[in-house]
C-alpha positions, 0 to 999 in steps of 0.5 A: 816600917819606913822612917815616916811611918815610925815618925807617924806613929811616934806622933800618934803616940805623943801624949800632946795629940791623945785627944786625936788620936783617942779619936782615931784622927792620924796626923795630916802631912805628906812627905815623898821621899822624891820631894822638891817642894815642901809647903808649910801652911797652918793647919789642916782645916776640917774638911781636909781632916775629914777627908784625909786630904789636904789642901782639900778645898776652895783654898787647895784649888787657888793654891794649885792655881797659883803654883801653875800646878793640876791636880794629880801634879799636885797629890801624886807626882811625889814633887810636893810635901805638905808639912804644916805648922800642925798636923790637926785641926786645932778648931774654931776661933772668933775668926777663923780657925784656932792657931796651931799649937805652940811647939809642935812644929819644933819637935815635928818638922826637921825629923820629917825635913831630915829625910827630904833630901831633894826639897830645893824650896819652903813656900810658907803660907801665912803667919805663922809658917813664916815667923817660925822658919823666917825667925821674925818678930811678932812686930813683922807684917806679912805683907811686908814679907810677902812683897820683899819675897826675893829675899827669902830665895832661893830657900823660901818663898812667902805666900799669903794664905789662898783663902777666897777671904783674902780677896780683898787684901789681893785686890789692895795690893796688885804686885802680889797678882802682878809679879809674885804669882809669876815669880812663883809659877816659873820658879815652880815649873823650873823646879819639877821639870828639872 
């Protein structure tokens, strides 16, 4: 058995998760050995859990578009980890999904980053990968972060998420079309051709 198996079945085990896993739901992450980038979202949304594919939706397609990335490039160059703030569906709020669960991030993350050795950069989409990692307060915008971006490298770059939803948010703020997106492009192209 690898070390991530036994990191699975460790998860699998922890009575935090019984509810899924009395259900025959196993956590949703990837982590390649031969990783280069790890991307830190929220959650898995329903769909991803139900297929078993994450980033498997309108989201995953603009996410991939962003990073200059297809498809297989994506799921089967061994280049990309997912490592969410949680590694299930936590539900459905008021708007949107529930927030991932507190602490499961800290007892999960850096033994699966632990054995990543060739990860060179953290894209953390949304709030609450970037308060965890960045150590912000709760007080920090994240459109603050997201446009000062360069002084989270070369170890993070932080990304709003690439829901459709937040068409309106990109269209008030052309930089992030402008410049990040680009800046995100080249850096990850310079990464995975290495």
């Amino acid at each position: 058995m690898t070390a991530i198996e036994e990191i699975t079945k460790a998860i699998m085990a922890d009575s935090q998760n019984k509810v899924f896993t009395e259900k025959g739901i196993e956590p949703l992450f990837a982590a390649p050995k031969t990783a280069r980038i790890n991307i830190v979202g929220q959650a898995p949304g329903i769909k991803a859990q139900e297929s078993r594919l994450y980033w498997n939706d309108k989201s995953g397609e603009r996410l991939r578009d962003w990073m200059g990335v297809d498809y297989d490039t994506f799921y089967h160059s061994g280049y990309f980890a997912v490592i969410p703030m949680d590694f299930y569906y936590p539900g459905k709020g008021k708007s949107g999904d529930l927030p991932p669960r507190k602490g499961f991030a800290q007892k999960w993350h850096q033994p699966i980053l632990d054995l990543l050795p060739d990860v060179q950069l953290t894209v953390l989409i949304g709030n609450y990968a970037q308060k965890y990692y960045l150590h912000q307060k709760s007080s920090v915008k994240l459109t603050d972060t997201v446009e000062h971006y360069k002084d989270y490298l070369p170890e993070f770059f932080p990304l709003v998420h690439p829901s459709p939803r937040n068409q309106i948010w990109m269209s008030k703020h052309p930089w992030f079309e402008e410049q990040v997106l680009p800046d995100l492009k080249n850096l990850v192209e310079k990464i995975i051709k290495k």
